[in-house]
N, C-alpha and C positions, 0 to 999 in steps of 0.2 A: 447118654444124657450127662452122667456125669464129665466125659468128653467136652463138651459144649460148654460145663461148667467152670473146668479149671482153663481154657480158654478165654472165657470171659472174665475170670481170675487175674490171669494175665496179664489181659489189655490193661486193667482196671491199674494195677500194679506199677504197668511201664508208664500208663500216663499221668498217674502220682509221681513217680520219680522224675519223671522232665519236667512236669511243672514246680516241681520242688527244685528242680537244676537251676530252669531260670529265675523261680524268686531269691533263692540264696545270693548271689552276686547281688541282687536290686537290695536287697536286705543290709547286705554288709557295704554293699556302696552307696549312702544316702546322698543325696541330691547335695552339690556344695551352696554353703549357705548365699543369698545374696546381702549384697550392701542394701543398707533402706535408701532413700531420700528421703528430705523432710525439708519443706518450704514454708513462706510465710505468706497469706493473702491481705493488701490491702483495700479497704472499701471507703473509697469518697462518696461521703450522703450527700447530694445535695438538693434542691428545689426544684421544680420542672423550669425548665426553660434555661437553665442556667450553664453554661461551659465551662469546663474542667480544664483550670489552667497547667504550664506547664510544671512541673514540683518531682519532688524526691524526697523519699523517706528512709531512716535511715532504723534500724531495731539493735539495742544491746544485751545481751546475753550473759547473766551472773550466775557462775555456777555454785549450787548451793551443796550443804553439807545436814547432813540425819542428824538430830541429837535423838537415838536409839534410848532413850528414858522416856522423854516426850512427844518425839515423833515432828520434832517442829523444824524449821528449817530455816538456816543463817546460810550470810553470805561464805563461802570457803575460798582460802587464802593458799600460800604456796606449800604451807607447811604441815598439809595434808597430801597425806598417799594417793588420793583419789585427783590430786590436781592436777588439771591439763594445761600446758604452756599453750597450744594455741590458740589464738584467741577466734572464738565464734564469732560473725559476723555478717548482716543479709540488708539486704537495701533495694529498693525499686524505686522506679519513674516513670512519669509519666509522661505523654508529649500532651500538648496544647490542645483541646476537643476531646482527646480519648476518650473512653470506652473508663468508664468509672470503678473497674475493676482491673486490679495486676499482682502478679504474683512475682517471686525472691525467685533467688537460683536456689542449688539446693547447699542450704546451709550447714552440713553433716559432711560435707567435702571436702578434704584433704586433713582433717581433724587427725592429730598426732594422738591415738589413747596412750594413758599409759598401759592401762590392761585389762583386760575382760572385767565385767560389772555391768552395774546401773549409773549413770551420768542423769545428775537431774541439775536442769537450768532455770532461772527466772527469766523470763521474756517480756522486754517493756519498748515501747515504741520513745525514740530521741523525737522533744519536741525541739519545736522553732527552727525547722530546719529548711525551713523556704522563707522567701523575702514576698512579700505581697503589696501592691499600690494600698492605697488607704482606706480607699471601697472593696478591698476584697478581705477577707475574715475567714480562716484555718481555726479549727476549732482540733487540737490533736486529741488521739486515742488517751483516756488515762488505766484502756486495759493491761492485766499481765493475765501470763498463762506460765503454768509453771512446767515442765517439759522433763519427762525422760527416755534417755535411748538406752538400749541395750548392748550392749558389746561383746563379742564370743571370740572364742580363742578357734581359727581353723586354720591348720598345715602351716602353722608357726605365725599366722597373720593375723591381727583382731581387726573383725570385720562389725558396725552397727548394723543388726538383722531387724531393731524393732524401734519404734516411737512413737509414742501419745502425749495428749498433754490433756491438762485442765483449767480451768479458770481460776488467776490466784485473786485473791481482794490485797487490790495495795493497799501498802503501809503495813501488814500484818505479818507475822512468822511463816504460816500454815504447814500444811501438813502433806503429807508426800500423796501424789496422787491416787493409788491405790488403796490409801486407807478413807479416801474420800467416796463419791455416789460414781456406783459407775457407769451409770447414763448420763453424768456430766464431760466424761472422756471426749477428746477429739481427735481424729486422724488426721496429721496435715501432710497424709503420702497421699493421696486421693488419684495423681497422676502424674505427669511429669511438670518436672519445676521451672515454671516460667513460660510453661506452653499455655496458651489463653485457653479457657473452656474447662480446665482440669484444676479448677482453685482448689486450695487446701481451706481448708476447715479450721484451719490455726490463722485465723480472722482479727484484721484489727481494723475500726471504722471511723474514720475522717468524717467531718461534715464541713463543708464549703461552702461559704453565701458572698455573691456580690450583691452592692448596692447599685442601683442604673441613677448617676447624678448627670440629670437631665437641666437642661435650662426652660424660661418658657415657651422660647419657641421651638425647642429639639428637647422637649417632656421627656418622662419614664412612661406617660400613659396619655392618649387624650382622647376626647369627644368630639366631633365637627356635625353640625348641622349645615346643609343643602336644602335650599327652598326652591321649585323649579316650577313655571307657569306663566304663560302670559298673563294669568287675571290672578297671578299666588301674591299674596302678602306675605313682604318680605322684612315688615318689622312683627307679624305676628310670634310672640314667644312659645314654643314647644316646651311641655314638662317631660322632665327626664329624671330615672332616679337610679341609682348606682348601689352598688355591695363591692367593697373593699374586704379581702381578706390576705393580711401578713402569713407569710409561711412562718408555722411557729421555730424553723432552723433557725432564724432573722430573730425571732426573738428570746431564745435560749443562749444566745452564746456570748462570749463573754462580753463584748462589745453592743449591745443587743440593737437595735435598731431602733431610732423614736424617729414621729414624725417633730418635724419645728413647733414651738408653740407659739400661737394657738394651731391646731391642722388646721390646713386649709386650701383650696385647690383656687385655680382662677381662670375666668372667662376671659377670654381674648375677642375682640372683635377683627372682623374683616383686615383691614389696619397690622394687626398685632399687638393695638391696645389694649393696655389693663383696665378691665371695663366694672369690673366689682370680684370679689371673694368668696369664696362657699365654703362656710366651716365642715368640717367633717365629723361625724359623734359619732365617738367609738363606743361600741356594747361592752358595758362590762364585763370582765374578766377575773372571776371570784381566785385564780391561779396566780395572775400579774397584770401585765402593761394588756389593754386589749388589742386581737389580733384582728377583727373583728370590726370597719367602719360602714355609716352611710351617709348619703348624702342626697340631698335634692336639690334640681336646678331648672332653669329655661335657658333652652337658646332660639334665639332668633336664626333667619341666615346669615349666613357670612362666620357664624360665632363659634370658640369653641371654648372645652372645659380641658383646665391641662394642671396634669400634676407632676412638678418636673422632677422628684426625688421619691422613688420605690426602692424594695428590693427585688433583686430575681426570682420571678415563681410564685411574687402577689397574683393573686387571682381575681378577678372580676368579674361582675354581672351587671348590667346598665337594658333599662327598659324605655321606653316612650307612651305617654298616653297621648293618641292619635288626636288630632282636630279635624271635627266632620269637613267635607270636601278636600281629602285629603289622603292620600296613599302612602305608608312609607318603604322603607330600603336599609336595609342596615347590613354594612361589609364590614366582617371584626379582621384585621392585622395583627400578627402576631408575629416579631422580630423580622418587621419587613415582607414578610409572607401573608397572601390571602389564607386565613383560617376557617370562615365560615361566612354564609350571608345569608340573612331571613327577610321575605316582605311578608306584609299585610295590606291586608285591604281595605279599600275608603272606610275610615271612621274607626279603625280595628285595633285596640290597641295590642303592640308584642315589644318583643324584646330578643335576650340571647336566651337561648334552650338550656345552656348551661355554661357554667363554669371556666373563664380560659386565662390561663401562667402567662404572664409578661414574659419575654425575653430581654435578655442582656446580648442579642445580635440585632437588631432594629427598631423598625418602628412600631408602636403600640399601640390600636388606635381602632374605635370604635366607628364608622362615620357612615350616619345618617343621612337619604333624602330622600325628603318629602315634597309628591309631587302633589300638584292642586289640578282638579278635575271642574272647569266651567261648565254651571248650567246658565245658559242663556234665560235672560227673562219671556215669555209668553207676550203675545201683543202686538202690535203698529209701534216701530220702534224709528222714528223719523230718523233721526241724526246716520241712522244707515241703512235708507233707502234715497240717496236724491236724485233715482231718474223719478218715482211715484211724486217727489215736491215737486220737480220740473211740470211734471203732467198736472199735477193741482195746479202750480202757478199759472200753466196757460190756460186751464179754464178758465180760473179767475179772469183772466185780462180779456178772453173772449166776453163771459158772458157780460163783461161791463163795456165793451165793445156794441152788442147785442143793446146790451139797454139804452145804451146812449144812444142810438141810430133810431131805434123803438121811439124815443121822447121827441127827436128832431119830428119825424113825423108825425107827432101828434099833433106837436105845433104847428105844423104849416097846414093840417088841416081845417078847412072852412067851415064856418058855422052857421046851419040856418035854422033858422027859427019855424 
């Protein structure tokens, strides 16, 4: 027994020591550190419907310095130890349509340290750095984030192994980020820099509005009624009534968007003439300018409702109350594209189901028809049966034929007494 014992002593023994063989070497050789990345994401807001024109952004970098009494943090100049000659640097673009999100290369790249530490930056986005026509309106980020990387000394080389940031409030000192919440931190390694789908979390957000300056007869938005029917009245007026709502991007920024005064939209007839005005009342807006209009109107056939000056990503709703003998049709456009179409049935009044963003690629445009369902009147309708007159008229002519011929013989008969 005891045999068996110091045997299994043994094993026990040898295979502590191998396994102590090989964690030694993994022990004393630890993994060489990696460099981080660290990118910048930018995010253009803008309105439904609206296209992301071409543009470029540009981000400056201030490296700041501790005052170690208060913790607060100024801009640092050459004449600190800590200061690095090269200059930080990251910028993105965009092309024309994109995809409203893009990301920096990575901005930690070719960075001369001078030596192991903590580097802490101010990060602020450079405005006015795109030119835009006079209907389009860039509203830049006025975020900062305040950023530090880590620096280590390995086999004679300082390599950045670490980087977070936090949100700084411009115009203020503040305070270094680790002495601040730290579920405010952000990771802007998240993935690789400048590959789509791996944005960093070091986020800065543009908001973009165009206005659609339409004429009236190539509008930002319109209405068309169609009257169709051999027996349809085609001066009869349909009631229609509309919901205007401003995307409030359009009206936060700094340029904000009004309509002309007084608002007011116009019916067009057949022609292309201006045939009268529809004021538009906006709902108040206990915040500002209201985003918020309606309107009521008629159209006849031929006619339509057109409002040539929107911005991108107003939204609409427009209804009809139906007139008996009468069915309608309503096909909504939406930048040139069929978007939706609803009927109802004789007498039924509808409208849109909901909500739909103008575009700044087409045309906009509601268009109604209403068809007209004849009932014939019940009866003897002369004016359209004339073989039954023909058949009336020749009896008439027979039986006065008849009568005349009747009276001749009456006369020529003889009379006795």
């Amino acid at each position: 027994m005891k045999k068996y014992i110091s045997k299994l002593t043994f094993a026990i023994v040898v295979a502590l020591v191998t396994s102590l063989g090989a964690a030694l070497p993994a022990m004393a050789e630890p993994e060489p550190p990696v460099a981080v990345q660290a990118a910048i994401t930018k995010r253009i807001a803008a309105p439904t419907g609206t296209t992301i024109p071409a543009s470029s952004f540009t981000f400056d970098f201030q490296q700041m310095a501790r005052d170690r009494a208060t913790g607060n943090l100024s801009v640092m100049g050459s004449e600190h130890i800590s200061f690095i000659e090269t200059t930080l640097s990251a910028s993105v673009s965009f092309t024309a349509g994109a995809d409203p999100m893009a990301e920096t290369g990575d901005f930690l790249a070719g960075v001369a340290w001078p030596h192991a530490g903590d580097f802490i930056f101010r990060v602020s986005e450079r405005h006015n750095t795109n030119i835009f026509a006079d209907y389009e309106h860039m509203v830049y980020s006025n975020e900062q984030f305040t950023v530090v990387v880590t620096v280590v000394n390995h086999e004679g080389k300082l390599i950045p192994t670490g980087a977070f940031a936090v949100p700084a409030t411009p115009g203020t000192p503040g305070t270094l980020p680790q002495d601040s919440d730290p579920t405010s931190k952000v990771d802007p390694t998240p993935g690789t820099p400048g590959e789509p789908g791996t944005y960093s979390n070091l986020r800065f957000t543009n908001t973009f509005t165009r206005d659609i300056i339409g004429t009236l007869n190539n509008p930002a938005l319109e209405v068309t009624n169609k009257v169709v029917g051999d027996h349809a009245n085609l001066v009869l007026p349909f009631e229609f009534t509309m919901q205007l709502q401003i995307p409030a991007e359009a009206l936060n920024r700094d340029a904000p968007f009004a309509f002309a005064e007084p608002a007011v939209a116009t019916i067009l007839n057949a022609a292309g003439e201006s045939v009268r005005t529809i004021p538009l009342v906006g709902i108040p807006n206990p915040e500002g300018p209201p985003s918020d209009f309606t309107l009521s109107f008629t159209l006849s056939d031929g006619e339509r409702l057109v409002i040539p000056v929107l911005p991108t990503g107003t939204s609409f709703t427009v209804s009809e109350t139906q007139q008996p003998e009468y069915s309608g049709e309503l096909e909504v456009r939406i930048g040139g594209e069929p978007a939706a179409s609803y009927a109802a049935g004789e007498g039924i009044n509808f409208g849109m189901s909901m909500a739909r963003n103008i575009s700044d690629a087409g045309r906009n445009a509601a268009d109604f028809t209403n068809t007209h369902h004849h009932s014939p009147l019940t009866g003897l309708v002369i004016g359209s049966m004339p073989i039954l007159v023909a058949i009336i008229g020749a009896t008439l002519i027979l039986s006065m034929m008849v009568a005349s011929r009747s009276r001749q013989r009456i006369e020529q008969m003889s009379l006795t007494y």
